[in-house]
N, C-alpha and C positions, 0 to 999 in steps of 0.2 A: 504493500500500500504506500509506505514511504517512498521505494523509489520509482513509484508509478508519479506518486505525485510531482515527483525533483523532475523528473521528464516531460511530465507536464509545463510545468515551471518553466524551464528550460525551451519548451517549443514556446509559450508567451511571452519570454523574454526577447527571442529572436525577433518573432510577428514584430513588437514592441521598438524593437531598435528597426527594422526595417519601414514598420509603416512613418514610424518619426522622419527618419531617412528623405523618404520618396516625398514627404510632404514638402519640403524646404531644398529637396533638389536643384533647383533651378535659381536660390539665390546665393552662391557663393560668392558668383561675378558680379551680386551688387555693388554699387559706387558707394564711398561716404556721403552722408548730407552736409551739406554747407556747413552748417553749427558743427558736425561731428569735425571736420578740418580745421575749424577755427579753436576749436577748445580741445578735446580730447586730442590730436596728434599735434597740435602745437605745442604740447605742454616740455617745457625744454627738460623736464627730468623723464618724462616717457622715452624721447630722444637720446638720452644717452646712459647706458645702462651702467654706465662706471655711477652716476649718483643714484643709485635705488637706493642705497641708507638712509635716503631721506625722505623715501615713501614709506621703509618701515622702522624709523623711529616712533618712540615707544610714543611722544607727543601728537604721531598723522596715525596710529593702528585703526583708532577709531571714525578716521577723517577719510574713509575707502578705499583703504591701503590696499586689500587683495585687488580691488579689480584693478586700480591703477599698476600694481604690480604685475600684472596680469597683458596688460596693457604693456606698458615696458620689454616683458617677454615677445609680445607678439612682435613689435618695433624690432627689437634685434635680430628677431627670424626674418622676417619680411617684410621691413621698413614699412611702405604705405600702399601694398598691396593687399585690396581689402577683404582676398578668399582665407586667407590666413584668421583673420579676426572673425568672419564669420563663419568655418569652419568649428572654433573655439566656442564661439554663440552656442552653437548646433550642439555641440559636443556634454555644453554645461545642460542643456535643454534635454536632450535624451538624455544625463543624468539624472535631472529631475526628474522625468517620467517612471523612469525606473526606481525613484525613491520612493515615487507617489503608490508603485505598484507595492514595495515591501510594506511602507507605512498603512495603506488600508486592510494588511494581510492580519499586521497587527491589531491595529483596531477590528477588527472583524474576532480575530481570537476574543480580545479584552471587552469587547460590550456585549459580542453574544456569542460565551462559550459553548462548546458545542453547535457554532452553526450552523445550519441544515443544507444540504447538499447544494440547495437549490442557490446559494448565495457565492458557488466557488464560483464563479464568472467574473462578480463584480468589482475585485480587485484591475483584473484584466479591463473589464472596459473601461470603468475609471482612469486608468493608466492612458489607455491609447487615448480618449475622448481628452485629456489634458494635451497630450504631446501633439493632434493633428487639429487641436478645435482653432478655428480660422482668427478669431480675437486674441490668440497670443502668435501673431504672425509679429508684430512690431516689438513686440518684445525679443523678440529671436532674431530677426535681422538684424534691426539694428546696433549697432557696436557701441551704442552709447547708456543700450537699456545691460550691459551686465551688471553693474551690481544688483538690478533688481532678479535675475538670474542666477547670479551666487546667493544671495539672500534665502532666495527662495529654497535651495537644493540646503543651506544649510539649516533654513526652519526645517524644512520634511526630516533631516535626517535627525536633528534636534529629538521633535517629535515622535520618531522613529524609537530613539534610542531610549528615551523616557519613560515610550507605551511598555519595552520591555522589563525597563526597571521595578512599573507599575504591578504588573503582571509577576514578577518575581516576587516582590512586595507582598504583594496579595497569598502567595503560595505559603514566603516566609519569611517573616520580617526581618528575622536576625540577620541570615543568610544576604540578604538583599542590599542590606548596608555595605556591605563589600563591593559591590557588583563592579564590576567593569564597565557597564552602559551606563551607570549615571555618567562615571567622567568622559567619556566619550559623548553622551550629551551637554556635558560643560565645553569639551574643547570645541565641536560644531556650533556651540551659540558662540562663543570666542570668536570664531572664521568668520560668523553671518554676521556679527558685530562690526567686522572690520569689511563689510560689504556693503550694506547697508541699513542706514536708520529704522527701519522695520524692524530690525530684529525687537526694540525696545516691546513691543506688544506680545513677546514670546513668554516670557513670565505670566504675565496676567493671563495668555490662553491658557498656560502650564497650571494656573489656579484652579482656570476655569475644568479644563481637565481632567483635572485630579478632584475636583467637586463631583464627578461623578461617581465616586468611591465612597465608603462612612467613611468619614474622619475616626482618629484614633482619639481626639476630642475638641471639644468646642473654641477651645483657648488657643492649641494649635495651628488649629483652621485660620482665626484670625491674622496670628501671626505670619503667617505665610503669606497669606492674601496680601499683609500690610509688606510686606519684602517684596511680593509679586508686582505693586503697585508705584513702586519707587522708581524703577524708569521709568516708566510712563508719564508719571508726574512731571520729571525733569525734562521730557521734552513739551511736555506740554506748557508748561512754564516758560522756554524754550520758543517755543513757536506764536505764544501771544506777545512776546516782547521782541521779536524779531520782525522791523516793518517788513508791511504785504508789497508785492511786487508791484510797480507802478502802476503796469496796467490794470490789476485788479483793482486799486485803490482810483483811477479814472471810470474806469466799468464799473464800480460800485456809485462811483457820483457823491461820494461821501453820505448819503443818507443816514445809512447805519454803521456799525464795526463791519471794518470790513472782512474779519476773523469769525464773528457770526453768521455773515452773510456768505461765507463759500462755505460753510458744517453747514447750511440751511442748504444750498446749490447742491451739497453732494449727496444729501438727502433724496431730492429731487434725481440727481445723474443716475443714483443707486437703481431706481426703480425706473425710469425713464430711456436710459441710454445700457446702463452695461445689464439689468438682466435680460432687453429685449434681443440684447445682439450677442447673449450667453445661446440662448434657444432658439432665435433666428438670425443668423451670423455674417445677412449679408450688408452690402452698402458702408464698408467697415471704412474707416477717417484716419487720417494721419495725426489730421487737427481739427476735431469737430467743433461745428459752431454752437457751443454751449454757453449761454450767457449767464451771467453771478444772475440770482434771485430779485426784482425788481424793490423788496424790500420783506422785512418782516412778515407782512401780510399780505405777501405773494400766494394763490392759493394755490397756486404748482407742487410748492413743496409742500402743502399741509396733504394736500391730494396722496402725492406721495408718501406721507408719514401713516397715513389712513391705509393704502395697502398693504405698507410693514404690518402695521398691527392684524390686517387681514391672513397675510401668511404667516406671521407668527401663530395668530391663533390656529392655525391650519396644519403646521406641524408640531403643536403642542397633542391636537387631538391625532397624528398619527402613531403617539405613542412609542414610538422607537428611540435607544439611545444614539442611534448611528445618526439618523435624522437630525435629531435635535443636536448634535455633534457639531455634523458637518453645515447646518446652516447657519449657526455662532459662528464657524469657522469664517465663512463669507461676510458677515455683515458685522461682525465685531473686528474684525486684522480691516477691513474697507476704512470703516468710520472711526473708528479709533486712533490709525495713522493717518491715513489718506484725507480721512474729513477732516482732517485738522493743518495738512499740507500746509495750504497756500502757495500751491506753484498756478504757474503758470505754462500751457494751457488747464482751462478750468475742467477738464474730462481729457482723459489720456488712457488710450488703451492697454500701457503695459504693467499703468499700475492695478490694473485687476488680473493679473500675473498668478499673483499669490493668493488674493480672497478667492481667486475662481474656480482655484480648485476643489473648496465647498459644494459648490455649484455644481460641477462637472462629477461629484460624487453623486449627489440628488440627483442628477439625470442618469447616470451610469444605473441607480437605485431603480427607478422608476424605467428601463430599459428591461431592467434583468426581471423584475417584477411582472411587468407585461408579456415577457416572451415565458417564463411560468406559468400563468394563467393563460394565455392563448397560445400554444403552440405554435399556431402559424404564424405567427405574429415577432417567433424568434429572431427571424432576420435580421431583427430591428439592433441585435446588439450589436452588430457587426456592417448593417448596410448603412446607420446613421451616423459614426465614427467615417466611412468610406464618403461618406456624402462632403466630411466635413474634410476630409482629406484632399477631395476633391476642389473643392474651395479653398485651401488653403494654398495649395499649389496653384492655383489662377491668382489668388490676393499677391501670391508671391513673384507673379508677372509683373506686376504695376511697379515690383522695385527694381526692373533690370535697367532703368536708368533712372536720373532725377529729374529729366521733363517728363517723364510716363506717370512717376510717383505725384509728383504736383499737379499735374493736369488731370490727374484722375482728384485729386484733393481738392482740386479749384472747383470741379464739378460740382464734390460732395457739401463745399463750405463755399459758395459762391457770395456771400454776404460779409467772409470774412479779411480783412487787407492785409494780415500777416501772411497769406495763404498765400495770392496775387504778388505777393513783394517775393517772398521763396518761389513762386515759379519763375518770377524776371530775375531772381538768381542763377537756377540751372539754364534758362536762357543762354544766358549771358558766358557763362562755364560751356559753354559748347557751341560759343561763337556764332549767338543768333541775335542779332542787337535788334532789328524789328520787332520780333514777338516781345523781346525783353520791352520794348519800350511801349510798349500797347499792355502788357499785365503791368508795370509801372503808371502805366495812366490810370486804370481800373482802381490799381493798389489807393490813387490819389484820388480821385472819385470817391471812395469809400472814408477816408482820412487824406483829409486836407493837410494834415499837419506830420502825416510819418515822414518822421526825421531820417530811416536809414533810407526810403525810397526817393526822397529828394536828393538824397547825395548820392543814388545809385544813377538816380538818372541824368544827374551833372555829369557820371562818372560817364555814361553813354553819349554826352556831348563833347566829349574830351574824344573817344576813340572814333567818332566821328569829325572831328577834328573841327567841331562846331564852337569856338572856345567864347563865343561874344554869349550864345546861351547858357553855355556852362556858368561861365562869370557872372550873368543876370541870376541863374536860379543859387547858387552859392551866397550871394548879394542879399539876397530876397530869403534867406536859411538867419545870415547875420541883423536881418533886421529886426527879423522877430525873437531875436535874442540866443538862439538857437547857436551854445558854446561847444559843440562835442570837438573833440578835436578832428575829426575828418572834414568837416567841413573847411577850417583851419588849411590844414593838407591840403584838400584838392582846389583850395582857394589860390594857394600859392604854386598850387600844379600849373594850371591854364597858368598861370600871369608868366610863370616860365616859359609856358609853348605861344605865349605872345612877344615873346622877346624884350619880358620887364623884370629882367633877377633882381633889381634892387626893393621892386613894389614888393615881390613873391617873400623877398627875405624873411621880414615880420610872421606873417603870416604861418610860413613853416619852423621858424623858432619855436612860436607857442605851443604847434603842434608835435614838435617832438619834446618840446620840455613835459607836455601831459602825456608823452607817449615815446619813452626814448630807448624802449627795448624794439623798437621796428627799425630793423636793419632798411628796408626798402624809403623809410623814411628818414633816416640817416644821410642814406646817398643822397635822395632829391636836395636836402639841406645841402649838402656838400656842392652838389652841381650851381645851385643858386650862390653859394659863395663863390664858386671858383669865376660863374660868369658877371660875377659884379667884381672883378679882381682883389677880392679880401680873401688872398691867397693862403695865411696859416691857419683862417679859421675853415677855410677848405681842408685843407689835411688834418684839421681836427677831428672832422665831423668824417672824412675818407676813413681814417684811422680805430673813428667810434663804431663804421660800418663794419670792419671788418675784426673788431673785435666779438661784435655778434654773429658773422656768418665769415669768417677769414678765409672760405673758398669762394668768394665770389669774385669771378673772373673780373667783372666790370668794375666794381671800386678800384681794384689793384691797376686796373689799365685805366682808370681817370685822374687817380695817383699821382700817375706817374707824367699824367701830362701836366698836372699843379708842378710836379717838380722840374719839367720839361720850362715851365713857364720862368721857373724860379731859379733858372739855368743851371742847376742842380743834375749834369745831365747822368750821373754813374747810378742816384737814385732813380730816376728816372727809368733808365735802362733796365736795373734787376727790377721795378717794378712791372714794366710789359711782359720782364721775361716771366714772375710769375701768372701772370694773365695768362701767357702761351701755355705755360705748364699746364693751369688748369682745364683749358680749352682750346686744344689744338689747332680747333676750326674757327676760330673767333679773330675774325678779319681785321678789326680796327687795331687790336694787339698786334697781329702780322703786320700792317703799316705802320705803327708805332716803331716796330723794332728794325724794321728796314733803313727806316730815317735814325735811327739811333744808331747802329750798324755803320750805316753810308759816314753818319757825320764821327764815329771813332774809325775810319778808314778798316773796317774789318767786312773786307766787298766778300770775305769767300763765306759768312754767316750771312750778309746782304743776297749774296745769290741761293744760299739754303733757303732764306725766308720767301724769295720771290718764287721759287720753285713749289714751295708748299703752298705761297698766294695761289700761284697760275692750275695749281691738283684742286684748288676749289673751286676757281672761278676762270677758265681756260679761255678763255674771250676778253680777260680783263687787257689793253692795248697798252692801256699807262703801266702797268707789271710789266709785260713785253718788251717796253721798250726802255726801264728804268735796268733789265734785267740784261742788255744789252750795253747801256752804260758803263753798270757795274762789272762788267766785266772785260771792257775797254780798259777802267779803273783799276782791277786785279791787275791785266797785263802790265801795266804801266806802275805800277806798285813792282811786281817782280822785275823790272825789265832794270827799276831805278835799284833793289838792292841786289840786281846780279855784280860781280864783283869784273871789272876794270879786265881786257885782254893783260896788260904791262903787270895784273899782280900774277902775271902763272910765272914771268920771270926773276 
């Protein structure tokens, strides 16, 4: 019978990792999202693995040390190639599933010993219905949603290891004090701690929990509870004294807290948005247009608070421990972390990650239940899992590029302007300035006033080389008071490509004083020095460039012409030459060194460099014929230090 079962096991585990597999097939070659480039791979310690002690000092453990670590690792395999990282995703993901399969094996022991035959399924579908159901698509792609993905594999295992403690406990007390799974349930809440803030609601479920067993007495119970309580408190303490993100606090209009108003919003989401797309999974959002609560006596969410109580009462009268379980499980880990967020956006698919698993057990329940009672009707535990595989794998099309992913987004949230501004981004990333500049109008239609789409679209009158627009809408950013520093930058960008570095100066000072870790904005400063000829504050700012990025060919070869100017010429020289080093094919560095070459009379490096000119560019006539020169020049070099007929005698 044992190892009927391990074989059984064993075939469900397989199914398990293969249908996960086949589901998310097709997103390996997804691209990062915009934000994912700007934050998580810019981070200059992911970038360089020699500073990982600084992700896991004892002060960052709890500041998402594993996944940044994690992160770091991916970086060293495979710098910014992004099958790597979502491979990883995939990897953590069918972990989970497979935790979620041992954790309900448990829980099925520990609330109904002796289960009856008809319940062996439900492990297994539970399992698969997490891993392929179509609303943790986003959480698995994308490379930004891991720590909500370690988190999660370390609650299950958490919980895992606890139920067993429980269960031992229960057998025999003395014995159980020993156990090896409690501390294994300490070091996995340890892990999910340093993954993500969620973990804090793990105690109070472990209360909740273990409330389904007597207490050994009443005094103890308290106790516990009152230990179970203490993170939670702290971030909730935590979260009402940390302002709400601007835009919630504009979308709320100031009426009410704005900390009330999104627990009240997510009250509403709860029932409104994520259990309708738990059970009907299509029309799924990248960034749904879910708006904060109109106010207190908004009756959306009282609406919603009425059907809680509905289902609550609903699974109160189904009388089962599993039931009443797993739907704490969902709407106590939701509201308790999640409704107390304050992120921004107000409804986000991946944070129902971890409450959904509740959820996906209730159906799994009521799957296995129905194909008992009707026979025919079995299919259903296996065809409605395929159904959802099936859609997960088409949701997982819309991410094979980031105009597919936003234009499906802009469909689904067409009222919203962050949406339209992220599509005139991937636009824009794949060299489409038209449509970029038609969803940038849209974006401004909707918000008159978004600040990054107005400087996006400067930035598209710049690469259209429209610079009298650029300069009006930059002008018209300054007027309304509007201090970021990009505007700053591309302020003093156009006045450079108008031929006024002394106007541009100002301008790009301020913005690299509020922003002086951007190498790309280092050099513009430096080029505006150098063409207003305030030549040491040029090699200042050359110098500050390439202390940030010291392989960039181009500082080194503009360098070198500050030094070229500053008749400086041996500096000068080694600086082209590292230009050439780093970029063999980088033309302006090869006429740099030519004329440097020519003017230290060294014509046989002079005809190396025009030789390497004329292998890139074999039409170029002025190389041809400087190359012809040069080597008039050699002859005439040798010819002067051949030595005299009269010294052979």
């Amino acid at each position: 019978m044992k190892s009927g079962l391990l074989k059984n096991s064993r075939a469900q585990v397989l199914i398990l990792l293969v249908m996960g597999a086949l589901a998310y097939a097709g997103t390996l070659q997804a691209p990062f999202t915009a934000s994912e480039v700007q934050t998580l791979l810019a981070d200059p310690v992911i970038q360089d693995f020699s500073k990982v002690d600084e992700i896991v000092r004892i002060d960052q453990v709890f500041n998402g040390s594993l996944p940044r670590l994690s992160f770091a690792v991916n970086y060293l395999m495979g710098h910014r190639t992004p099958w790597g990282y979502h491979l990883v995703n995939l990897l953590i993901h069918l972990g989970v599933g497979l935790t979620f399969f041992w954790v309900v094996r448990e829980w099925l022991i520990l609330f109904s010993p002796g289960h009856p035959d008809s319940l062996r399924w439900l492990p297994f579908v539970a399992a698969i219905i997490h891993l392929v159901h179509p609303l943790n698509t986003q959480a698995v792609i994308l490379t930004s949603s891991r720590p909500i993905l370690l988190a999660s594999l370390f609650y299950l295992l958490t919980f895992g290891f606890l139920t067993r403690f429980l269960k031992e406990f229960r057998e025999n007390p003395k014995k159980a004090r020993g156990s090896v799974d409690l501390l294994f349930a300490m070091a996995c809440f340890g892990l999910g701690g340093a993954s993500d803030p969620v973990m804090v609601t793990l105690p109070f479920m472990g209360w909740i929990f273990y409330r389904f067993y007597p207490a050994s007495s009443k005094k103890m119970e308290l106790e516990i509870f009152a230990l179970a309580l203490i993170p939670w408190i702290i971030y909730l303490i935590y979260q009402f004294t940390t302002p709400a993100p601007e835009l919630l606090k504009e979308a709320s209009g100031q009426r009410a807290s704005v900390p009330l108003l999104y627990f009240l919003t997510q009250i509403k989401a709860f029932v409104f948005y994520y259990l309708p797309k738990v059970l009907l999974p299509f029309h799924l959002n990248l960034d749904p247009d879910f708006r904060l609560v109109a106010g207190v006596w908004d009756w959306t969410w009282m609406v919603a608070l009425l059907v809680i109580v509905l289902l609550a009462a609903g699974v109160r009268a189904a009388r089962s421990p599993l039931v009443l379980w797993a739907s704490l499980w969902t709407f106590l880990i939701f509201m308790s972390y999640y409704g107390l967020g304050m992120d921004d956006p107000v409804v986000s698919e991946p944070r129902f990650y971890l409450p959904g698993m509740g959820l996906h057990l209730l159906l799994a329940t009521a799957l296995v239940a129905l194909g008992n009672r009707h026979p025919i009707a079995a299919w259903l535990r296996m065809g409605v899992p395929a159904l959802f595989l099936i859609l997960t794998f088409g949701r997982g099309q819309d991410y094979r590029s980031q105009i597919s992913l936003w234009e499906e987004t802009a469909r689904s949230s067409p009222h919203k302007p962050r949406v339209h501004y992220e599509l005139a981004r991937a636009y824009l990333n794949a060299g489409s300035a038209d449509p970029a500049e038609k969803a940038l109008a849209i974006t401004l239609r909707l918000d008159s006033k978004h600040v990054p789409a107005l400087v996006q679209l400067g930035e598209i009158y710049i690469q259209q080389k429209e610079y009298a627009k650029a300069l009006n809408a930059y002008n018209e950013l300054m007027r309304q008071g509007i201090k970021v520093p990009e505007v700053r930058f591309n302020s003093g960008l156009v006045l450079l490509a108008l031929k006024r570095p002394k106007e541009a100066v100002p301008y790009l000072e301020e913005a690299v004083s509020r922003q002086p870790g951007s190498a790309d904005w280092q050099l513009t400063l430096a080029r505006a020095y150098h063409q207003s000829r305030r030549l040491q504050n040029a090699l200042n700012h050359y110098r500050s460039t390439l202390q940030i990025n010291p392989d960039q060919p181009v500082a080194h070869n503009e360098m070198g012409l500050v030094f070229w100017d500053l008749k400086s010429y041996f500096f000068a020289d080694a600086s082209f030459q590292k230009a050439y080093q780093l970029d063999p094919r980088y033309v302006d560095a090869l006429n740099n060194l030519i004329s440097s070459s020519m003017l230290f009379k060294q014509y046989d490096q002079t005809i190396t460099y025009l030789n390497r000119l004329l292998e890139i560019h074999p039409k170029d006539d002025n190389a041809h014929q400087l190359l012809v020169a040069a080597r008039r020049f050699q002859k005439q070099q040798e010819s002067a230090a051949a030595p005299a007929p009269d010294d052979f005698h």
